[in-house]
C-alpha positions in Angstrom: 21.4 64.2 7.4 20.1 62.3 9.9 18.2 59.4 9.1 19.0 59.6 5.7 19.0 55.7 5.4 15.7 53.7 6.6 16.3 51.0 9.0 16.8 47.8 6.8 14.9 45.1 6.1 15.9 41.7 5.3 15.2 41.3 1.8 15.9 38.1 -0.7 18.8 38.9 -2.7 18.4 39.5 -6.5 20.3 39.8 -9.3 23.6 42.2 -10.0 22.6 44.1 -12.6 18.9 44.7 -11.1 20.3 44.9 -7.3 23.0 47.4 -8.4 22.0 49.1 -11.7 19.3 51.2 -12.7 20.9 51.8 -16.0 24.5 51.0 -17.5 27.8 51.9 -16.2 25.7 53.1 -12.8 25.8 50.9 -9.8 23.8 51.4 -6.3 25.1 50.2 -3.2 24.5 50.6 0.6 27.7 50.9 1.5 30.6 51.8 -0.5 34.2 51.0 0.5 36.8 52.2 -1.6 40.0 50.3 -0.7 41.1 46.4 -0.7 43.6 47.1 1.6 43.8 46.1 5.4 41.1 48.7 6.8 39.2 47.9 3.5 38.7 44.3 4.0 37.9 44.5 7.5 34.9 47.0 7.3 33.4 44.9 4.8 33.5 41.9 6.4 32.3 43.8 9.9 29.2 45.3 7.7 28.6 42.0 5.4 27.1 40.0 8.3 24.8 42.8 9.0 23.5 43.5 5.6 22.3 42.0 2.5 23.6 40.5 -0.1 25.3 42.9 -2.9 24.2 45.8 -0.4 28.5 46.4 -0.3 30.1 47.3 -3.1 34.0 47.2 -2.4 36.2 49.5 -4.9 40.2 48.1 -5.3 41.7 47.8 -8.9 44.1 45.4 -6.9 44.1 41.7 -7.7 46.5 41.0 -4.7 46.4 42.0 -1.0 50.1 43.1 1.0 50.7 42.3 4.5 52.8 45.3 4.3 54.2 44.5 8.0 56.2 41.5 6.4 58.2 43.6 3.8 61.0 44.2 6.5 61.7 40.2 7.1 61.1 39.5 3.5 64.0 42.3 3.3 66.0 40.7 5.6 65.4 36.9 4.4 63.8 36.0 7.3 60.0 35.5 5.1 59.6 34.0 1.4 58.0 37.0 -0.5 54.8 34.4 -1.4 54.1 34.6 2.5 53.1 38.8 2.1 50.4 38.5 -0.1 47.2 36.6 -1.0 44.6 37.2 -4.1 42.3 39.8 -2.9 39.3 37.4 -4.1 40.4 35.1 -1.1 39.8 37.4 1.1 36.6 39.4 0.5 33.2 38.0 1.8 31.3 36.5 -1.0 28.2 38.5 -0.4 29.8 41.8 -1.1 30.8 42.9 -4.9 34.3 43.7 -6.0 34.2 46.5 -8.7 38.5 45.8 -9.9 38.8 49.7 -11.2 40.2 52.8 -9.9 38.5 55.8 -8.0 39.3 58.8 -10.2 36.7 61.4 -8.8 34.4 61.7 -5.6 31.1 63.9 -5.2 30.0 63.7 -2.0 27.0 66.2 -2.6 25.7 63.9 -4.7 26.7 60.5 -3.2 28.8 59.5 -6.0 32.1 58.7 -7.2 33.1 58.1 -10.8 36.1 55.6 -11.6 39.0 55.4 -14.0 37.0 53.4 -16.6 33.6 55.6 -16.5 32.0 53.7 -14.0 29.5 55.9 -11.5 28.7 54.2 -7.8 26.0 55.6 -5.8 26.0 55.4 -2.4 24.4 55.8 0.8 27.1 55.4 2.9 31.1 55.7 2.2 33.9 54.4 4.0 37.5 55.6 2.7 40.7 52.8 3.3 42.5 54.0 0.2 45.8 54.4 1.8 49.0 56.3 1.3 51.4 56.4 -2.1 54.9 56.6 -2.1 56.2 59.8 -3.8 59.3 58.2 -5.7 59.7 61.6 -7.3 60.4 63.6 -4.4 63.8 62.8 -4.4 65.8 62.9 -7.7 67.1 59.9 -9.1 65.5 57.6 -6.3 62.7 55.7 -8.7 65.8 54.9 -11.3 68.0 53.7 -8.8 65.4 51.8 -7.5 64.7 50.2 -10.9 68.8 49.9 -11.8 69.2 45.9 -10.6 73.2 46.8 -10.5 72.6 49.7 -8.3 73.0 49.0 -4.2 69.7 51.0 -3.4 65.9 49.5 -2.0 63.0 50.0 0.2 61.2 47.8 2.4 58.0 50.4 1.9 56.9 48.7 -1.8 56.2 45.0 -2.8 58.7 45.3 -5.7 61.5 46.4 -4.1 61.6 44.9 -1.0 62.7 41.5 -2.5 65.7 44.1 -4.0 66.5 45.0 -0.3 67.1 41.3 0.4 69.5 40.9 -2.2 71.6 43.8 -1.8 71.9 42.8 1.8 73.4 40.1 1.0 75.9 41.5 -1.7 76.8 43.7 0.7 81.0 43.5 1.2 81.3 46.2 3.3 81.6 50.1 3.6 79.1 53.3 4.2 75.5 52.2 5.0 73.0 54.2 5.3 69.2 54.4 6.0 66.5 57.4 5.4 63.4 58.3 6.7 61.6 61.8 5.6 59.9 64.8 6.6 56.9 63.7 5.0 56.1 60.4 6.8 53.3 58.1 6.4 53.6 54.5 7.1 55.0 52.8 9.7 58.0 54.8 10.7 59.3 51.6 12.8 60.1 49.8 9.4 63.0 51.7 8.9 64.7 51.1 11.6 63.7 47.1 11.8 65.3 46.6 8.3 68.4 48.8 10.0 68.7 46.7 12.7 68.3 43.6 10.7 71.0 44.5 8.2 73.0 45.4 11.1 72.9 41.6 12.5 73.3 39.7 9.1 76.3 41.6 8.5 77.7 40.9 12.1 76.8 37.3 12.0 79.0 37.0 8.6 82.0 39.2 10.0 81.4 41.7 8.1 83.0 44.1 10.2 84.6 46.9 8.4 80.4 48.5 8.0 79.7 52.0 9.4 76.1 52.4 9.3 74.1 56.2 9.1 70.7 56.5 9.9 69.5 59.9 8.4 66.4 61.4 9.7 64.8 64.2 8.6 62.7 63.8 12.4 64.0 64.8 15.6 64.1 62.2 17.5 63.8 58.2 16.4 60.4 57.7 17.5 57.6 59.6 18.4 56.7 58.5 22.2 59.7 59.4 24.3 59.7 55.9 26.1 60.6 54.1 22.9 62.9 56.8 21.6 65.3 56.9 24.7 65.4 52.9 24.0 66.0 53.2 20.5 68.6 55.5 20.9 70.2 53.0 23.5 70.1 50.2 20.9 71.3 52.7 18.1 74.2 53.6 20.2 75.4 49.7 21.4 75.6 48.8 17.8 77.7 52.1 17.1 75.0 53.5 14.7 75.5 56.7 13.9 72.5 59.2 14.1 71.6 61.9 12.0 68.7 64.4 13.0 67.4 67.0 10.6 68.5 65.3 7.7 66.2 64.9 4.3 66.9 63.1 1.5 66.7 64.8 -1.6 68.5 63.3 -4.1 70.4 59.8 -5.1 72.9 59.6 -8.0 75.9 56.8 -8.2 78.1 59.8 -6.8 76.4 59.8 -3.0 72.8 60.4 -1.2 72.3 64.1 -0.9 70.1 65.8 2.0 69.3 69.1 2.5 69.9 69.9 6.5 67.7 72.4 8.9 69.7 75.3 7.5 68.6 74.6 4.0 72.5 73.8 3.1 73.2 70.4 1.0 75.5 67.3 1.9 76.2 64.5 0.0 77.4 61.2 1.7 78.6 58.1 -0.7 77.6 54.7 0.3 77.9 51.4 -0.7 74.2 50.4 0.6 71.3 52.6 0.7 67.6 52.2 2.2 65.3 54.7 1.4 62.2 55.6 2.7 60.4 57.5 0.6 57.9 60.7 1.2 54.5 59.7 1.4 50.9 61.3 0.2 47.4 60.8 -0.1 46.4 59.5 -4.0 45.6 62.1 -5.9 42.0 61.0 -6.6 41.5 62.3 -2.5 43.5 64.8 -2.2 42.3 67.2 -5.5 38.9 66.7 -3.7 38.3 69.9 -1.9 35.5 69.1 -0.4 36.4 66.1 1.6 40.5 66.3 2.1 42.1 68.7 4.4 45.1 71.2 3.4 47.2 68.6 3.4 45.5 66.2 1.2 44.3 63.9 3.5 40.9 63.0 4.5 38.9 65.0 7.0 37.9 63.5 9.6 36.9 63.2 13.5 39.6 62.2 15.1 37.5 60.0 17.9 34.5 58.7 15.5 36.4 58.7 12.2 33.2 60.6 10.8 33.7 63.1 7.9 33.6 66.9 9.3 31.4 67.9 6.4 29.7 64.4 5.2 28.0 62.8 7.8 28.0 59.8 5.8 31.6 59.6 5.3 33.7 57.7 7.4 37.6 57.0 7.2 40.0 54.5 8.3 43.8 53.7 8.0 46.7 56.3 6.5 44.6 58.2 4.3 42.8 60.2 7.2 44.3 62.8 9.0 44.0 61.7 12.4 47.3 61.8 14.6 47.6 58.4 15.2 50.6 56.0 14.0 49.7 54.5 10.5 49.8 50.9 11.3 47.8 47.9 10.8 47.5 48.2 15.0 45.7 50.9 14.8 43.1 49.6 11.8 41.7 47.5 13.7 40.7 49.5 16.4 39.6 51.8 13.8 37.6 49.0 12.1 36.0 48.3 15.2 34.8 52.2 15.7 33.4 52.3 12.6 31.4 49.2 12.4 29.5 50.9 15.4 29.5 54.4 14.6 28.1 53.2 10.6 25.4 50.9 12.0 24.2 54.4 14.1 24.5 56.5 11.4 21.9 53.9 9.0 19.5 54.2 11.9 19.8 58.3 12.0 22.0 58.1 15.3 24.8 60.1 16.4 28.2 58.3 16.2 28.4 56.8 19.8 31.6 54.8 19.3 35.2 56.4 20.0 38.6 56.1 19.0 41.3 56.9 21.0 44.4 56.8 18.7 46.1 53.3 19.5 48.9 52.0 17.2 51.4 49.6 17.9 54.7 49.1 16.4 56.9 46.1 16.7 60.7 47.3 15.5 62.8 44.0 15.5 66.1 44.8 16.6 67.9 41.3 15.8 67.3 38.0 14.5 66.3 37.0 17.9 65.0 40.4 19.7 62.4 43.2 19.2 60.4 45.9 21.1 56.9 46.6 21.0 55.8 49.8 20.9 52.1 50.3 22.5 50.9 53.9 22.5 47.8 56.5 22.4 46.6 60.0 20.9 48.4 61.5 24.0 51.7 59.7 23.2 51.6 57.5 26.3 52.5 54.1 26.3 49.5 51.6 26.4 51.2 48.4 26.9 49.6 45.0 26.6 52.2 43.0 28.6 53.0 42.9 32.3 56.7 44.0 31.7 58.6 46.6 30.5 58.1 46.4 25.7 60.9 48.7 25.9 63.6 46.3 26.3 64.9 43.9 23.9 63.2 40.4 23.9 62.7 37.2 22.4 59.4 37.2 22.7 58.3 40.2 20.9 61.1 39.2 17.8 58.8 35.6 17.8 55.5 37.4 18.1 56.3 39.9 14.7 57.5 36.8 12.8 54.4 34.3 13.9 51.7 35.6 15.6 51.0 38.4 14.0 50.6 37.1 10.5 48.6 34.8 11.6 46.1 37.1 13.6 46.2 39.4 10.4 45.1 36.5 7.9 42.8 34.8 10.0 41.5 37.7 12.3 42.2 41.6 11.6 41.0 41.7 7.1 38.0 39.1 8.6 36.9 41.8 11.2 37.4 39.9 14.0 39.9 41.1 15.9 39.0 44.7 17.5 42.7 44.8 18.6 44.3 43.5 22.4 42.1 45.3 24.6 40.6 41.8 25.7 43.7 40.6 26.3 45.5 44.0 28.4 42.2 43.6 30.7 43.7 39.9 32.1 47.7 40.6 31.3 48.1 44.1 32.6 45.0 45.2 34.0 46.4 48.4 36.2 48.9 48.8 32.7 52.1 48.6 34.5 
C-alpha cells in the first residue's frame, strides 16, 4: 500500500460539511485518531502543524481528559481531584475536528469505521489511542462494593472512585489492610503500590499503629525489572508489609476478599480496608475486530514502528497495543514521537524509518516525602535519566511526581512537545550510570 496517500498540498481550508462530507452521516479525513486520551491528544497535535485544517478528525465521546498519574495522590489527599482533569476541548488543536461519539465497529479493508450513533469516518490514515477498560466484573461483588459509600473498598485505577479511596483512608481506625493487583494487568502496575505506601504513611503519621497491611499479587515478583523489585521488596519489608505472590482476586463480599492461589484452591481474608485493582482489557469495539486485534484482544502491532502487521496504514499507541512495554504515560510519549515520523513516511509511500525501543518510566512514591523512579527498556534494563542510583528512596523523585510532572503533561506531553528525557539523559547521565 505504498504511496497510497499523495504528497499534500497546502490547500485553503473550506467548510465542514464540504471538507468532511460527501453525503450525510459520512465524514472524510486524512488522519483519523480515535482516542482523547494522553497518546490521542499528542498525535494530533504532532500531525496538526503539518497538515491542513479539518484534515484530522479526532474520535473521543469524552468531554473531559484524566491525568490518570494523579489518581494515587488525589487518593491519598495529597491533590484536589479538580487538578486530574481538564475539558478535552481545552486541549485539542483548533484545526482538528472533535467527533464526541463512540467507535463501535472498524473496517480496515475499507478504511472505515462506523460509531455508536451511525456515524461512518473514512480515512486514509488511522492511529488507535483508545486505551484499556477496567473489567469490574471479573471479580464478584467488586463493582457493588465499589458503588456501596458505607463499604471500606476503592481504586485508585478510575476517576470515580479514587476520591472514595481518599476517604476511606481517612476513616480508616485500624485492622487488616489489604491491596490487589491481578493476573491480567494493564495500567500502571506502580499505582498500586504508591497508594500502599501512601496509606501506609498517613496511618503512621496519625498513630495508627495497630494496621497489618497485605499486598496480594497475583505476579511473582513486585515489579517487572529486577533492579526495582529487589528495592521494592526492601521498602515492603522495613514497613512490615506483608507479601503475597500468586494470589488473585476473585471475589469481594462484606465477609472477606477471596483469591484463588497457583493451585487453583480459594482463601478468603477479611479486612477492614481494601484497594483493588481491577483486571484490565482492550474495549470491545477492538478486540471483536479480528482483523486488527491479536488473540488477546489487543491491537497488532510492530513493536519498534508501532505500525499495524496487516494495515500499513494503521498505527497504535498507548495500552491498547500489544507491545511489551510498561503502559504508562512515559512511554506515550516516546511512542508519540515514533509515530509522528513513521506517519509522515507512510503519506509519502515510505517505509517506517522511526523506532521504538520500549521505554516506560514509573515513579512509585513510597512516603509523603520519598519515591523511586523506575527507568527501563524492552529488554528490562534500567535506563536511568539521573546520575545516581532511582532505586533508592528520595526527596527528589517524591517532589518531581507531585510538581513536575503534571506540569510537563499539561503543558508538554498531550501538546506533542515533549518526545520524553532523552535530551536531558544525553547531559545528566551521558555514559547512563
Amino acid at each position: 500500500m505504498s504511496g497510497f496517500i499523495r504528497p499534500l498540498i497546502k490547500r485553503k481550508s473550506t467548510s465542514l460539511r464540504s471538507d468532511l462530507n460527501t453525503c450525510k452521516n459520512i465524514f472524510k479525513c486524512k488522519l483519523l485518531v480515535v482516542g482523547g486520551g494522553t497518546g490521542g491528544c499528542s498525535v494530533a497535535w504532532r500531525l496538526s502543524k503539518k497538515l491542513n485544517d479539518k484534515d484530522i478528525i479526532v474520535l473521543e465521546p469524552n468531554t473531559q481528559h484524566y491525568y490518570q498519574p494523579l489518581f494515587p495522590l488525589v487518593a491519598a489527599g495529597i491533590k484536589n481531584f479538580p487538578q486530574s482533569h481538564k475539558p478535552l476541548r481545552t486541549l485539542l488543536p483548533r484545526n482538528v475536528i472533535w467527533l464526541r461519539d463512540h467507535a463501535k465497529s472498524f473496517d480496515p479493508c475499507s478504511n472505515v469505521v462506523h460509531t455508536t450513533s451511525g456515524l461512518q469516518i473514512k480515512y486514509d490514515l488511522m492511529v488507535l489511542a483508545i486505551g484499556l477498560k477496567n473489567d469490574y466484573d471479573q471479580i464478584l461483588g467488586l463493582k457493588n462494593a465499589l458503588n456501596d459509600p458505607l463499604a471500606p473498598v476503592s481504586t485508585v485505577y478510575a476517576p470515580e472512585y479514587c476520591q472514595k479511596c481518599w476517604c476511606c483512608i481517612q476513616e480508616f481506625k485500624g485492622g487488616h489492610a489489604i491491596f490487589t493487583f491481578p493476573k491480567q494487568a494493564g495500567k500502571c502496575s506502580g499505582a498500586a503500590q504508591k497508594i500502599m505506601y501512601l496509606a501506609h504513611d498517613f496511618w503512621k503519621q496519625n498513630s495508627n499503629n495497630s494496621t497489618n497491611i497485605t499486598y496480594n499479587t497475583a505476579g511473582t515478583s513486585l515489579f517487572g525489572v529486577s533492579k526495582y523489585a529487589a528495592a521494592l521488596s526492601k521498602i515492603a519489608n522495613n514497613k512490615n508489609i506483608i507479601v503475597n505472590f500468586q494470589l488473585d482476586l476473585i471475589e469481594v463480599s462484606k465477609n472477606g476478599a477471596v483469591f484463588l492461589d497457583c493451585n487453583g484452591k480459594t482463601i478468603t481474608l477479611p479486612y477492614k480496608f481494601l484497594h483493588v485493582t481491577p483486571a484490565m482489557s482492550p474495549p470491545s469495539c477492538l478486540s471483536k475486530c479480528q482483523r486488527l486485534a491479536d488473540e488477546n484482544g489487543y491491537l497488532d502491532v510492530d513493536c519498534e514502528t508501532l505500525q499495524h502487521k496487516r494495515y500499513p496504514n494503521v498505527y497504535g499507541l498507548g495500552d491498547c497495543t500489544n507491545t511489551p512495554n510498561s503502559k504508562t504515560a512515559a512511554a506515550v510519549a516516546k511512542q508519540s514521537r515514533v509515530l509522528e515520523l513513521n506517519l509522515w513516511d507512510t503519506m509519502y509511500g515510505k517505509k517506517p524509518s522511526a523506532k521504538y525501543d520500549g521505554y516506560g518510566a514509573c515513579t512509585i512514591l513510597t512516603s509523603y516525602k520519598t519515591g523511586i523512579l523506575a527507568e527501563f527498556l524492552y529488554d528490562k534494563k534500567p535506563h536511568e535519566t539521573f546520575p545516581f542510583d532511582q532505586s533508592k528512596e528520595r526527596r527528589l523523585i517524591y517532589n518531581l511526581n507531585k510538581e513536575i510532572f503534571p506540569y510537563v503533561y499539561w503543558n508538554k506531553l498531550i501538546k506533542g512537545k515533549w518526545n520524553g528525557p532523552s535530551t536531558i539523559r544525553k547531559f545528566l547521565n551521558p555514559f547512563g550510570r
